[in-house]
N, C-alpha and C positions, 0 to 999 in steps of 0.2 A: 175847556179853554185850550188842551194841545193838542186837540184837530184843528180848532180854528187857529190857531199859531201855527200848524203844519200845513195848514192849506192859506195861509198868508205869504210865507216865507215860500215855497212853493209857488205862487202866482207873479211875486215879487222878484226871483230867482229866473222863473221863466223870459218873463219881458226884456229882462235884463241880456239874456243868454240868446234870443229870438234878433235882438239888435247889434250886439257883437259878431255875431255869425252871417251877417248880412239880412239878414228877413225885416220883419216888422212889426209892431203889434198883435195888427190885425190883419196880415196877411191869409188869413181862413186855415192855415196848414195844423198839422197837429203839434201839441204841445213841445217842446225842446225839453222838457222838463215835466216829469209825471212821476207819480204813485206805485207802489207796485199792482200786480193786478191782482184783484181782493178775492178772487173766486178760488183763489190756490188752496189745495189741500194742505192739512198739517203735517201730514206724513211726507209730504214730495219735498223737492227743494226747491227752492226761490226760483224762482221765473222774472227776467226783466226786459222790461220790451226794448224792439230792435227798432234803432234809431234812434234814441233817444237818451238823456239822462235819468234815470232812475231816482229817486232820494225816497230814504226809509230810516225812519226811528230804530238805528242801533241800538240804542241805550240810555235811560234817566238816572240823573242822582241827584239827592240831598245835597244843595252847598249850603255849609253852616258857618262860613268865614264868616259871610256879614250878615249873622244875625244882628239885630236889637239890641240895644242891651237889656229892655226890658221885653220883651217877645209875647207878654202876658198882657200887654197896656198899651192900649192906640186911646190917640186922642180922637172924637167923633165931631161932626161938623157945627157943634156950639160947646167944641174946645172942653169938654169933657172927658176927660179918662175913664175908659169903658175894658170891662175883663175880656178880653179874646182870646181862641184857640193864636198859638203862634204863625206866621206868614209861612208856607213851604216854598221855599227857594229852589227851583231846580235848573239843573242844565243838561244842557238835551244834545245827545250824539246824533250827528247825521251824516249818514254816509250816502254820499254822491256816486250809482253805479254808471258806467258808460258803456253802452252795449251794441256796435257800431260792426258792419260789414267789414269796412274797413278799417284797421288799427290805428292810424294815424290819428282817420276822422275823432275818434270816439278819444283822443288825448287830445285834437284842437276842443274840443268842446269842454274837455275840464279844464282845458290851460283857461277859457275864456272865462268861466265859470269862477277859477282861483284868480283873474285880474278882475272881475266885477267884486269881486268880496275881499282883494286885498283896495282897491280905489276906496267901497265901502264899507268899512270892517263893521259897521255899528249903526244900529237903524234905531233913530228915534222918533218923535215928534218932529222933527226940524225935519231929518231925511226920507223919512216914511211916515207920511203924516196919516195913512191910511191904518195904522198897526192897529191890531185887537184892540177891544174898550178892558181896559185892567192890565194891558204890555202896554210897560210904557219905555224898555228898551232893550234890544237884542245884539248883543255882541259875537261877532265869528272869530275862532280861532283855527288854525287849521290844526291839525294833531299827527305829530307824529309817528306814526306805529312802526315798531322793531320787526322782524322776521318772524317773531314768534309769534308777538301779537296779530299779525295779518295773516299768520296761519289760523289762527284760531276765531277770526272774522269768518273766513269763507268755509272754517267746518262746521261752523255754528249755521251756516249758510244752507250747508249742502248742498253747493254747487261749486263750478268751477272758477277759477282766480279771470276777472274780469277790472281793466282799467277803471279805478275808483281814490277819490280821497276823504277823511274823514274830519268832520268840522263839530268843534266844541260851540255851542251854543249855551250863553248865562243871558240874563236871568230871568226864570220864568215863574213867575211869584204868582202861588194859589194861597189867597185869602179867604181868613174864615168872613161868611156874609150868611147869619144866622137869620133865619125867617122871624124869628122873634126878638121884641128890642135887646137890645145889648144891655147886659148891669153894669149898674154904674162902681166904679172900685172904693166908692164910700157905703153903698149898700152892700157889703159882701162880707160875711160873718166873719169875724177875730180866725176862726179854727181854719178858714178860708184862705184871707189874707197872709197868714202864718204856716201856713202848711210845709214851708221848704224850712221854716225852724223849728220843727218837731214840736210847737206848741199844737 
């Protein structure tokens, strides 16, 4: 699910960035917005292509703010309480590289980049009806990094400081979806049920 959420938001990003900048579509030219290139050794440092925007998965974390209150117990589709692993909530860092001949060029392309995502901050059903099957909303925030922290972006990088911003992405919720029926929380033994009260 966060390749196909990375390669959504990615295709969704692009169009957006492809029409701000004057082009089109489907004008046949190469992406405004791509990947890094995957053939990269792990020893080398980051490579990102020339012309373009870059986006790459900095970093995931566990949000536990809005668990459940019960994280153990979904109801199933004839309103049965069924025992479940809990949902993992995550949010996903993406940092936007811009790696341009020109200096300038390569800050009009995030300035455009940061007014399509502040117009849009929040893609749902309503605004992106196309989103993965199981996302059912993705919120941008931009993030601000200190001098230290940007230091320590582009050593973890290893490479050189290139015009970039970084965006908070919530939420991106991995459900348990057990190949076997789900138990139901009346068939589940006392020692089960009780487990978090030391019976």
């Amino acid at each position: 699910m966060i390749g196909t959420t990375l390669e959504f938001i990615r295709t969704y990003l692009d169009g957006g960035l492809r029409l701000l900048m004057g082009g089109s579509l489907d004008d046949g030219t190469p992406g405004k917005l791509v990947f890094p290139p995957g053939n990269q050794s792990p020893a080398d440092s980051i490579s990102f292509t020339s012309g373009a925007v870059t986006m790459l998965l900095a970093n995931i974390e566990e949000e536990r703010i809005f668990r459940d209150a019960d994280p153990y117990r979904r109801l199933n589709s004839e309103g049965r309480a069924d025992a479940v692993q809990p949902d993992i909530r995550l949010v996903l860092y993406l940092l936007f590289v811009a790696r341009f001949t020109d200096y300038a060029q390569g800050w009009n392309h995030l300035s455009a980049l940061l007014n399509q995502l502040q117009a849009v901050p929040v893609l749902d059903r309503e605004t992106a009806p196309a989103l993965p099957p199981g996302v059912e909303r993705l919120a941008f925030e931009l993030v601000s990094q200190s001098f230290t922290e940007l230091n320590d972006v582009w050593n973890a990088l290893r490479t050189t400081h290139h015009p970039s911003v970084l965006y908070r992405v919530r939420l991106l919720s991995l459900r348990d979806t057990p190949a076997s029926p789900s138990i139901p929380i009346s068939e589940l033994s006392p020692a089960f049920v009780h487990i978090g009260n030391g019976a």
